[in-house]
Every structure is written in structure tokens, then in C-alpha cells.
C-alpha positions as CSV (number, residue, x, y, z in Angstrom):
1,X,0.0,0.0,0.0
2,X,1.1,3.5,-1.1
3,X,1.9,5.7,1.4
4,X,-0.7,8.2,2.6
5,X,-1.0,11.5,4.4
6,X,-4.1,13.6,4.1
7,X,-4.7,17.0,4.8
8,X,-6.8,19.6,4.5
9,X,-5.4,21.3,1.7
10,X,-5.3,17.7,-0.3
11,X,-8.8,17.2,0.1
12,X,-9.8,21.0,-0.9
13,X,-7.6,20.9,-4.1
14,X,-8.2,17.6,-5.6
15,X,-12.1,17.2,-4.5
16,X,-12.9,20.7,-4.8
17,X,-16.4,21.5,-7.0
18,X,-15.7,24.5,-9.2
19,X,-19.4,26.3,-8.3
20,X,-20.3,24.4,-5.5
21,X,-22.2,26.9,-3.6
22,X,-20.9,26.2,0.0
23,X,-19.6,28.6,2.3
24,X,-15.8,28.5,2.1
25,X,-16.7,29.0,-1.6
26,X,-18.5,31.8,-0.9
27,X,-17.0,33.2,1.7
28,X,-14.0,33.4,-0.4
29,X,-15.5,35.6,-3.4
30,X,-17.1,37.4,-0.2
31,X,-12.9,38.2,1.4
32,X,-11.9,38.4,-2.4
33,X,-14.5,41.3,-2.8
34,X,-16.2,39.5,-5.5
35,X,-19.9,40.7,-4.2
36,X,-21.5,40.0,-7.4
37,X,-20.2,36.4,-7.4
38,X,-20.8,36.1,-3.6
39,X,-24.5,37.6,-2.9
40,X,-26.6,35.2,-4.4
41,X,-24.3,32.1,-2.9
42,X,-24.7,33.8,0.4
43,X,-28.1,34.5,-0.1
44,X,-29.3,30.8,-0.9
45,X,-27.2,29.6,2.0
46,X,-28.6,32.4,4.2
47,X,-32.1,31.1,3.4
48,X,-31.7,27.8,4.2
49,X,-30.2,29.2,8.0
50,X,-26.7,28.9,7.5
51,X,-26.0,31.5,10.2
52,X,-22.3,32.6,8.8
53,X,-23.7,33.4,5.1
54,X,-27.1,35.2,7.0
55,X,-24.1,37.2,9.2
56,X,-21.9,38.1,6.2
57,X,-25.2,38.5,4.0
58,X,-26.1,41.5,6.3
59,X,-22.9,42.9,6.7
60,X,-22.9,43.7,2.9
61,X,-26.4,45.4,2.9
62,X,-24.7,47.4,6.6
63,X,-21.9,48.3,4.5
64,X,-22.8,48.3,1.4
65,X,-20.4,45.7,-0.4
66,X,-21.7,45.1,-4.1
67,X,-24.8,46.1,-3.1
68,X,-26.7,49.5,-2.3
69,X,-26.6,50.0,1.5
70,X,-30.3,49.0,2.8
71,X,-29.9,49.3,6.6
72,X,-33.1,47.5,7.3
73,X,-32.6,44.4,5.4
74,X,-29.3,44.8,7.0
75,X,-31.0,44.6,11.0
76,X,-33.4,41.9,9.8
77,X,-30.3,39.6,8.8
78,X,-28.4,40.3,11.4
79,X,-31.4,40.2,13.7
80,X,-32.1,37.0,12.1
81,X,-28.6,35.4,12.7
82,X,-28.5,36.7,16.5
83,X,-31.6,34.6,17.4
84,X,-29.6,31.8,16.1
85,X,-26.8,33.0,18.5
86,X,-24.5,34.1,16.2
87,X,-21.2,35.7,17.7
88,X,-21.2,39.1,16.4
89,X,-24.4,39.5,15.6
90,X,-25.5,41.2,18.7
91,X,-22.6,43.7,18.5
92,X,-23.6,44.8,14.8
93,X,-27.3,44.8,16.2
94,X,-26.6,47.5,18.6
95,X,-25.0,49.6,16.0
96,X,-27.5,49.1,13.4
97,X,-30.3,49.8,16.1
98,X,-29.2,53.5,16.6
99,X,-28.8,54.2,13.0
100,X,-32.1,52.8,11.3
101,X,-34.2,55.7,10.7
102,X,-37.4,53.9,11.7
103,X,-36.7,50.8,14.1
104,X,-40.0,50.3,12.9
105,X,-39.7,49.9,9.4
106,X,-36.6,47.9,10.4
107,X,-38.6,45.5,12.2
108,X,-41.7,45.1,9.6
109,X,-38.3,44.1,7.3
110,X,-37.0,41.7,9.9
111,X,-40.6,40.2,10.2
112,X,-41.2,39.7,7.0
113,X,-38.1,37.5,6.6
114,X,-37.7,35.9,9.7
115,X,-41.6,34.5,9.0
116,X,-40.0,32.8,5.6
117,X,-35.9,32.2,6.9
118,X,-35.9,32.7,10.6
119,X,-34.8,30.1,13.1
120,X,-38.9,29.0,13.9
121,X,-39.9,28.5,10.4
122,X,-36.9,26.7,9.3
123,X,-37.6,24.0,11.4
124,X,-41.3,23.9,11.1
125,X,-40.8,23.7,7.3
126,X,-37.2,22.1,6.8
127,X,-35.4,21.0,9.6
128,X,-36.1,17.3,10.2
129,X,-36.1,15.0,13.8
130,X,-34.0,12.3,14.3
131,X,-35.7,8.8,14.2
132,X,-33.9,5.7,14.7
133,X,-32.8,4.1,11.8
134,X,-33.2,1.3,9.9
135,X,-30.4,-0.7,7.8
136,X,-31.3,-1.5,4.0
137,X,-30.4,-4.9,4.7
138,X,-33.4,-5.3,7.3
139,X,-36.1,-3.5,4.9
140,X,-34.9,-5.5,1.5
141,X,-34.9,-9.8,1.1
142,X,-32.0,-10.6,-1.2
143,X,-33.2,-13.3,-3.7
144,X,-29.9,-13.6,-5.0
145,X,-26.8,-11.3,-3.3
146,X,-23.3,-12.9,-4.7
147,X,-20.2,-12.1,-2.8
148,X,-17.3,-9.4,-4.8
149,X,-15.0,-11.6,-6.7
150,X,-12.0,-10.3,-5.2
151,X,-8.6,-11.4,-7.2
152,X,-6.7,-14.6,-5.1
153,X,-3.6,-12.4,-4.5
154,X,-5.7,-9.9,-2.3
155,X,-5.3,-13.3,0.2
156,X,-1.8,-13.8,-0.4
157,X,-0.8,-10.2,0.1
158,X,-2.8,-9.4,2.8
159,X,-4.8,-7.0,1.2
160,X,-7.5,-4.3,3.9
161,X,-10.1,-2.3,2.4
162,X,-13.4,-1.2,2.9
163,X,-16.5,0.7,0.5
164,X,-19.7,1.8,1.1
165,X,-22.0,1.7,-2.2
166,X,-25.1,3.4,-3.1
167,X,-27.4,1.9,-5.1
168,X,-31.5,1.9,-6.6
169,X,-33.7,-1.2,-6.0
170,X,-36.2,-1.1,-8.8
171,X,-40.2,-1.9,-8.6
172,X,-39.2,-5.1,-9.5
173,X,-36.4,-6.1,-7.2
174,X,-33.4,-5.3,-9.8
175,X,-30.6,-3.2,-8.8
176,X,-29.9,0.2,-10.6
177,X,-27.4,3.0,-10.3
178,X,-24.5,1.4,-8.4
179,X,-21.8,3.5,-7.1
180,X,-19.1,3.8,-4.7
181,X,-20.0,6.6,-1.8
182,X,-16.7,6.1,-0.4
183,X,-13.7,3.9,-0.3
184,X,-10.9,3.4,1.0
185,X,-7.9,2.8,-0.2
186,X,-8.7,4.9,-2.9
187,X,-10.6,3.4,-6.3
188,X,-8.4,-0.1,-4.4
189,X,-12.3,-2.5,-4.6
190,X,-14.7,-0.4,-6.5
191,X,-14.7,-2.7,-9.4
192,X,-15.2,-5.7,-7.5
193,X,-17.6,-4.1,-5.6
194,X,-19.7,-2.6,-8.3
195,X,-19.7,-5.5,-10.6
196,X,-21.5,-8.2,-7.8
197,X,-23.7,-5.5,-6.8
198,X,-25.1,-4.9,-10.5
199,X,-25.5,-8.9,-10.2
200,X,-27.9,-8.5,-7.1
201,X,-31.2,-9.0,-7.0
202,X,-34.2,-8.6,-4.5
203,X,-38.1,-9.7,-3.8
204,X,-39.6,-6.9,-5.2
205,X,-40.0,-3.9,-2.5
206,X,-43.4,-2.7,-1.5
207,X,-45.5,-0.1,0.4
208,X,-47.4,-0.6,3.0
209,X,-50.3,-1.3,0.5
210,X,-48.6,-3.9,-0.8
211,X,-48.2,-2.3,-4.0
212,X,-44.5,-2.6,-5.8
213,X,-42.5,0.5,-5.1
214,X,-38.8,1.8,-6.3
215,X,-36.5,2.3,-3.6
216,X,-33.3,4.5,-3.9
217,X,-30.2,5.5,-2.4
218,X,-30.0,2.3,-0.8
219,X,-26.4,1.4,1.2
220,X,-24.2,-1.5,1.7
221,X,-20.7,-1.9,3.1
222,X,-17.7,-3.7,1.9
223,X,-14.7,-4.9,3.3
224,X,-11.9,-7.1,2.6
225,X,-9.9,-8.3,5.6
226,X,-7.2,-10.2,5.2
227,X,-3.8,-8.5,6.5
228,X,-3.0,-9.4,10.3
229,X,0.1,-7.8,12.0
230,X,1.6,-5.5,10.9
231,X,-0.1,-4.5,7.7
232,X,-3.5,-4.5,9.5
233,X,-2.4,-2.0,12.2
234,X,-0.7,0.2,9.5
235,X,-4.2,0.0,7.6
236,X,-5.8,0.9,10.7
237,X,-3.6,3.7,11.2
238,X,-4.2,5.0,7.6
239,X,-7.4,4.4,7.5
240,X,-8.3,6.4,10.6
241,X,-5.9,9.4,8.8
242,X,-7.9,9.5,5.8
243,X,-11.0,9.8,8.1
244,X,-9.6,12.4,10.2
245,X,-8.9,14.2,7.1
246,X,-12.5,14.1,6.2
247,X,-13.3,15.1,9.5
248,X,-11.6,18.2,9.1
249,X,-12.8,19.3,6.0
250,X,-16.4,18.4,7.0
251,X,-15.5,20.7,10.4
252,X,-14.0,23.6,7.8
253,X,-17.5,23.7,6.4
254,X,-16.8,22.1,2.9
255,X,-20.5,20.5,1.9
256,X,-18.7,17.7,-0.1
257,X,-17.2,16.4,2.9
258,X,-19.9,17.3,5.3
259,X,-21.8,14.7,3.6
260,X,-19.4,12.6,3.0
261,X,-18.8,12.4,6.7
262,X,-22.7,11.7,6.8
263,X,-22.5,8.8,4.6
264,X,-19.3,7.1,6.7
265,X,-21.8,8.1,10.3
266,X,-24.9,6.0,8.6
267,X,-22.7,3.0,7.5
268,X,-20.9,2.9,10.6
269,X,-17.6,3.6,9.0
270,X,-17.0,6.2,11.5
271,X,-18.2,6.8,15.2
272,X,-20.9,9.2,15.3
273,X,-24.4,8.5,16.7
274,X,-26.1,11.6,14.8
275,X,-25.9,11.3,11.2
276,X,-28.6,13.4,10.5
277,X,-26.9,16.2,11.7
278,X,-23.9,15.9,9.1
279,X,-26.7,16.0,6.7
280,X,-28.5,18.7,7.6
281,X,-25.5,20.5,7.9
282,X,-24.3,19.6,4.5
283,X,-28.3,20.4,3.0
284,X,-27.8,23.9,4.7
285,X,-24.4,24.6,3.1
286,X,-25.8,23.6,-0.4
287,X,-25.2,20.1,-0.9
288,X,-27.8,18.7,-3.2
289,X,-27.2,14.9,-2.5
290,X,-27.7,16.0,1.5
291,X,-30.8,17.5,0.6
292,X,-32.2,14.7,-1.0
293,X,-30.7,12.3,1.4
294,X,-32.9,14.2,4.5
295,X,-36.2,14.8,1.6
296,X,-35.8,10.6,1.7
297,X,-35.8,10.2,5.2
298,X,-38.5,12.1,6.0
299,X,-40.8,10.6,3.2
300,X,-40.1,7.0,4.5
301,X,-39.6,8.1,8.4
302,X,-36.2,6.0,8.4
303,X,-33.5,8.3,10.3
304,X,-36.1,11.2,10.9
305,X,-39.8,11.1,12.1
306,X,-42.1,11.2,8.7
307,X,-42.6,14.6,7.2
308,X,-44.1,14.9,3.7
309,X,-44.4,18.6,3.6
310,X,-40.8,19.4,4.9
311,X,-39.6,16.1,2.1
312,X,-41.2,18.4,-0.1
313,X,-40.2,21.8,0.5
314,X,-36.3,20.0,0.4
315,X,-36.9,18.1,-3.1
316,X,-38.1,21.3,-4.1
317,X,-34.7,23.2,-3.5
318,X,-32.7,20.2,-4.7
319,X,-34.7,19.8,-7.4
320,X,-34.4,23.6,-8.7
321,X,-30.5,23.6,-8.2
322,X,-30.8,20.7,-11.0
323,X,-30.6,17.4,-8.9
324,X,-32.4,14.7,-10.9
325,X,-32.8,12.3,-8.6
326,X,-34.4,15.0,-6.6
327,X,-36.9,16.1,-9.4
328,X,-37.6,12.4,-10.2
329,X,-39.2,11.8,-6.2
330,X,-40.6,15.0,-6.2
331,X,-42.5,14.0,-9.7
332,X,-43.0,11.0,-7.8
333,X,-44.9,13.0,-4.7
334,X,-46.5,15.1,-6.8
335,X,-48.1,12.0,-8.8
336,X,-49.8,10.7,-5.9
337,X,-53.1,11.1,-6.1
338,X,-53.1,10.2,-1.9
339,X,-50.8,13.7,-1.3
340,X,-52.4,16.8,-0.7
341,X,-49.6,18.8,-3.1
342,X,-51.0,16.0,-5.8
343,X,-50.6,18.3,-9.2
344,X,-49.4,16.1,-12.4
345,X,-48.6,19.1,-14.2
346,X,-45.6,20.2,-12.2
347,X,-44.8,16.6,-11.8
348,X,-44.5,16.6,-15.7
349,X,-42.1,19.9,-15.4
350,X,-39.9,17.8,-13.1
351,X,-40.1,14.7,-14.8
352,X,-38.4,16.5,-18.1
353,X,-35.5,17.9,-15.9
354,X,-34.6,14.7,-14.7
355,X,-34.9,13.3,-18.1
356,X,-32.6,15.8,-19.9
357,X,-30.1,15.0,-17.3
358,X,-30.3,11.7,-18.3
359,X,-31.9,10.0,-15.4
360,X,-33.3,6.5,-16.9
361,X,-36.1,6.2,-14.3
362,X,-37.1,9.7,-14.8
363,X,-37.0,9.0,-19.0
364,X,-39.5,5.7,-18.7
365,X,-41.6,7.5,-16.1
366,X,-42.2,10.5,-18.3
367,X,-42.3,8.8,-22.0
368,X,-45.2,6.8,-20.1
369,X,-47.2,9.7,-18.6
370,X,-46.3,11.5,-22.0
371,X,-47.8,8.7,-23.9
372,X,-51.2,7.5,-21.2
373,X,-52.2,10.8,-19.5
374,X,-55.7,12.1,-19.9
375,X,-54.7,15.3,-19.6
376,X,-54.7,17.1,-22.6
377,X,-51.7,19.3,-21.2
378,X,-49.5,16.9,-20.8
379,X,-50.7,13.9,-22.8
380,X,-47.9,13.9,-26.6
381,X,-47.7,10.5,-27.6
382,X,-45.2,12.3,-30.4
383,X,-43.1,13.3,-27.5
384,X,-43.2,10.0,-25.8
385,X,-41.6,8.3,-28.6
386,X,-38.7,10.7,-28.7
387,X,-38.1,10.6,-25.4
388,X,-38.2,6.9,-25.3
389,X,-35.9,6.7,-28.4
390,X,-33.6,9.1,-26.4
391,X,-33.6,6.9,-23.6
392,X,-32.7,3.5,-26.2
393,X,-29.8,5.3,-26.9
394,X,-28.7,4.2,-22.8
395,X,-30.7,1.0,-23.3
396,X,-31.6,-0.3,-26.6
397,X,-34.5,-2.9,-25.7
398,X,-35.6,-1.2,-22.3
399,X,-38.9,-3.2,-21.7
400,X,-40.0,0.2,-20.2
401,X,-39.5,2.3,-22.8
402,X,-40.7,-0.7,-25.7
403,X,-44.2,-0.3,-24.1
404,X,-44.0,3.3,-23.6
405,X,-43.4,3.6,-27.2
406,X,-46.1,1.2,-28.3
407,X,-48.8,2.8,-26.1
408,X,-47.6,5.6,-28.2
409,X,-48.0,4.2,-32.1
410,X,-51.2,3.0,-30.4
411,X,-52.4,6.3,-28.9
412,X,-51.6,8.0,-32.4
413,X,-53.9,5.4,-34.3
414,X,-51.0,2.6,-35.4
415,X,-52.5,0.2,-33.5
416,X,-51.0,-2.9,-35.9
417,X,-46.8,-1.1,-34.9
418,X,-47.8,-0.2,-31.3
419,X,-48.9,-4.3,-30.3
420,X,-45.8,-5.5,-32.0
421,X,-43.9,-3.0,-29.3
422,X,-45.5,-4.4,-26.4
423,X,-44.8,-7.7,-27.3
424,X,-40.9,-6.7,-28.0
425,X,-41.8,-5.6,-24.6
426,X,-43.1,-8.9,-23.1
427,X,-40.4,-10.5,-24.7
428,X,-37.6,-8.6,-23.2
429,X,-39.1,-8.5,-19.8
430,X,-38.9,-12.4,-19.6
431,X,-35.4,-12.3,-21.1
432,X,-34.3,-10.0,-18.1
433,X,-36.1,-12.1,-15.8
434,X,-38.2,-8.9,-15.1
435,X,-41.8,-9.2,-13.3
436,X,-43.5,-9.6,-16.5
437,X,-47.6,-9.2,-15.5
438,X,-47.7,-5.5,-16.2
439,X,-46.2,-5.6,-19.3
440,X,-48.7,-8.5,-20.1
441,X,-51.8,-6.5,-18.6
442,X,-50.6,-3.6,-21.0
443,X,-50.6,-5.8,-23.9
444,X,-54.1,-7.3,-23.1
445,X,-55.5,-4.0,-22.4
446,X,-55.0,-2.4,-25.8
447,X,-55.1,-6.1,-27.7
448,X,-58.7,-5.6,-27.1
């Protein structure tokens, strides 16, 4: 094994995220006197009650820094980030108070905001709490679940590692979207790793309905142990540097490794009871994953007690900043006719972001509603089959997208083309040893 020394400075130049919209990042434009770059950073952070960026944020309107001085949304941040105890905010307060010409006016500002960003309805609307929580392992019955097929020298030489892997169970109990969370050594198992868990397979997860559902972000841990001596207490001891060294960064305020340390706290990589709190305070400093990560918890009460409104209000932000998973489950919220935010429309809007990032699940789901909706607005069967031919272009014979096409032909009056696709369909789906009734239901349905 190489060796390793982590610091700081490593982890910020070789994993930094050129636009990341954290707080070093913007506090840096903010010291570099880059206002224009640094308000509307600040701003989002400030909204979502990072206390810092709500601090800095009213120091520019106090001072006027790249902005025109506006000393009463300058008290209303600053009044904003002293009820979250910040520092210096009650010095600046005191200041600002004696030179606001109407502390009234001032106040009817701070109101206003604090009602949308202050410390009482962040956590009525966002801020999610703690649940225990549940393993995937416990929730998910592996129908088949082979071992990594590690090389034989990994024995010989004595070879540690360990890899926590995120991955999709689809409707039908097939795993999608493997990747490696985090790993250590370095890209040393991911491979192995990814290639058995592509392999896996699962009884189909469902609600508590009983009806199939689609279950994502799932986690699993890794590890290969089979050094002793020696080379397992220098693993040990580089291990626990490399995690230090993410400790760090996540302590500097870098949103990356804030939940990145959130991920190694949930898989019991590291030691810390509270999770959650890494995630929330990597969703705060403009992590998109994070976000989604605490939107998932509260939808399915695992980690956090159940919250549909606050899931939403968090897909919602993800979602906008261009997460596609995010947009997919909030299409997938806003498509159930059981919410009360139950609006097809905007689930169509999100749908297509998802899909022009690529996002397979978010390219079937729409093609489908595309091609079966009974409303008018969103119903284009033409636009369903060149979404779906978009999405062949990943998958060539995607039973998903064969039936989505041929609902399509049929939709458009080519009955004779669109039945030949939903065979191909049925076909394919019993090639992939794919639950194959629905495809067979669709197929009967417009047989007739």
C-alpha cells in the first residue's frame, strides 16, 4: 500500500467542485471582494439558516459591499442570525439599532423575513427529527446477493479495504445505479464491488399497500480483511488518517465532505451516533445529495420522524438547483393522487429535468405519462416516442421504454406497430427475468 498523508489542503484541491455553492466558496468571493459572485451564494445559504452566510449577508447590505446600502434588510439579517446565536451579531445589532431611521420599518423588514428564513420556520418547514434508523439490509430480502469476486492475490498479500455503495432497487427487485459513496484505499475494490452488486437481485419492495414501489439511495458496506500484523495496524492507522482528514474538511464547512462524513456516520464507517446532523448541515451549506438524502428520510420516516411537507419543501430546492434524482421523487410525490400537493402538471415539469439530465427512471416514467395521461396538457404520444428513443440510446430494448413507445404508435392510431412493441416488450421482460404481469396487462389492455 502507497503511502498516505491527508490534509486539508489535499482534500480541498483535488475534490474541490468548481461552483459548489458552499460557504468556504463563498466566503472566499465574499474576502476576495467578488460581491456580485458572492451575494446570491450567500443568499441561498442564508435562506436555508446557515448562520455565517445570514451574518456576512447582512454585513454587505450594513456596509454596502456590491450592493446598495439598505440598513433595514441589513438589521433583519443580522437580527435573524443573533436569534440563532451568532457571535457578532449582537454587537452589529446595537450599532444598526441607533442608525435605522425607523426601528419600525426595520422590524416590519425583519418580520417579514424571519416568517420565511428565521430560526422558527426553518424547522417547522425544513429542519427534520431524528428517528432511529433502519439498515437496508433489514427492509430489502435478497433473492440472489453474490459475494465481490475479489482477485486470489488480495489473500496472499494481505490486502485491507473497505466501500460503502449506493445503489436503486427497482419496482421489480433489480438493482440500478451502483456507485461507490466512499472507499478506501482509494478506487483499491470499487470494481469488484460494483460489478457483484449490478448482479444483485431482490423480492420486489413494497409499500405498505402492498403495491411494488422503487427504492433508492440504498447502502451496503464492503470490506476485505485479510492482513493481520503489521499491515493491519498500518491500515488501521491509515485508515483512521484518511478519516480524520475528512473530518476536518467536513469541520472547515466544505459541503462535499460534510456529507461525505454523513454517509461514513450512517454505515458505521466512523463513530458518530447523529448522522442526521452531518446532513443537515451539509443540505444547509448547499449540498444537493444531502438535501435529498434528508427529503428521503423524512418521506419513509427511516433516520427522521415522517414529514411529507418538509420532504417536499427539500426536493423542491434540490430539485431547482438541477438534482435529478431530486426532481424524479418529487414527480414521484407530486403523482400521488393520496398527497395533498397531488398536481401532475408540475410533476411533468420535473419529470423532463430529470430526463434531460439523463436520469433512466425519470426517462420511462415521463415517455409513459407522456404517452397515457388524460390530460390534454401533458398527454404527446409524439413526445413519448422521442423521449423513449432518447432513452434506447442508454438502453436499446428497455422493456420500459418498448411499451411506452407502443402505447404511443397506439395512442396515435397505429395500433398494428404499437402491439408489436408491447410484445418486444413482453419478450424482453422475460429475457431479463423482469416481473412480467404488467407488461402483459398492458398488452391485453389495448389487444382488445
Amino acid at each position: 500500500m502507497m503511502k498516505l498523508r491527508y490534509s486539508l489542503a489535499f482534500f480541498w484541491l483535488t475534490y474541490s467542485l468548481p461552483g459548489l455553492a458552499d460557504f468556504p466558496t463563498a466566503k472566499t468571493l465574499f474576502e476576495q471582494a467578488e460581491y456580485a459572485l458572492a451575494k446570491p451564494q450567500l443568499e441561498t445559504l442564508a435562506e436555508l439558516g446557515h448562520v455565517e452566510s445570514q451574518f456576512l449577508l447582512s454585513r454587505m447590505y450594513a456596509e454596502g459591499l456590491g450592493v446598495d446600502t439598505d440598513l433595514k434588510l441589513a438589521y433583519a439579517w443580522t437580527l435573524i442570525a443573533k436569534d440563532r446565536d451568532h457571535a457578532l451579531a449582537d454587537k452589529q445589532y446595537r450599532v444598526l439599532r441607533t442608525q435605522l431611521e425607523s426601528r419600525r420599518a426595520g422590524k416590519e423588514v425583519y418580520s417579514s423575513l424571519n416568517d420565511q428564513f428565521g430560526k422558527k420556520a426553518l424547522f417547522d418547514n425544513l429542519y427534520p427529527t431524528p428517528n432511529r434508523y433502519v439498515t437496508a439490509e433489514r427492509r430489502l430480502k435478497a433473492v440472489n446477493k453474490p459475494e465481490p469476486d475479489y482477485p486470489g492475490y488480495y489473500n496472499r498479500i494481505g490486502v485491507n479495504a473497505w466501500a460503502v455503495v449506493h445503489f436503486d432497487v427497482a419496482d421489480d427487485g433489480r438493482v440500478e445505479n451502483p456507485q461507490v459513496a466512499a472507499v478506501f484505499p482509494i478506487d483499491s475494490i470499487n470494481e469488484f464491488v460494483l460489478e457483484a452488486v449490478k448482479n444483485w437481485l431482490f423480492e420486489p419492495p413494497k409499500d405498505i399497500y402492498g403495491e411494488p414501489i422503487r427504492l433508492e439511495m440504498q447502502s451496503h458496506v464492503f470490506k476485505v480483511e485479510h492482513a493481520s500484523g503489521t499491515k493491519a495496524r498500518k491500515f488501521q492507522r491509515e485508515s483512521a488518517e484518511y478519516l480524520n482528514a475528512i473530518l476536518a474538511a467536513a469541520k472547515a464547512e466544505s459541503a462535499r465532505y460534510q456529507y461525505l462524513y454523513a454517509v461514513l456516520a450512517e454505515n458505521n464507517i466512523v463513530d458518530d451516533p447523529e448522522p442526521l446532523n452531518w446532513y443537515l448541515d451539509a443540505a444547509v451549506n448547499g449540498s444537493k445529495p444531502a438535501q435529498y438524502r434528508i427529503a428521503q428520510c423524512l418521506i419513509s420516516g427511516n433516520g427522521c420522524i415522517r414529514d411529507r411537507s418538509k420532504a417536499i419543501n427539500w426536493l423542491h430546492i434540490s430539485a431547482d438547483g438541477g438534482d435529478a434524482k431530486a426532481a424524479y421523487l418529487l414527480a414521484q410525490e407530486l403523482l400521488d393522487s393520496n398527497n395533498v400537493n397531488f398536481d401532475p402538471r408540475k410533476a411533468a415539469a420535473y419529470l423532463e429535468i430529470a430526463a434531460l439530465k439523463e436520469y433512466m427512471p425519470a426517462i420511462m416514467d415521463y415517455a409513459e405519462l407522456l404517452a397515457m395521461s388524460s390530460d390534454p396538457v401533458i398527454r404527446d404520444p409524439q413526445k413519448a416516442i422521442r423521449l423513449a428513443e432518447q432513452g434506447r440510446a442508454i438502453d436499446p430494448n428497455n422493456p420500459n421504454l418498448l411499451s411506452a413507445i407502443g402505447i404511443a404508435f397506439i395512442e396515435l392510431g397505429q395500433k398494428v406497430r404499437g402491439i408489436s412493441m408491447l410484445k418486444q416488450a413482453v419478450t424482453e421482460a422475460k429475457r431479463r427475468n423482469w416481473t412480467v404481469e404488467n407488461f402483459e396487462d398492458l398488452l391485453m389492455d389495448y389487444a382488445d
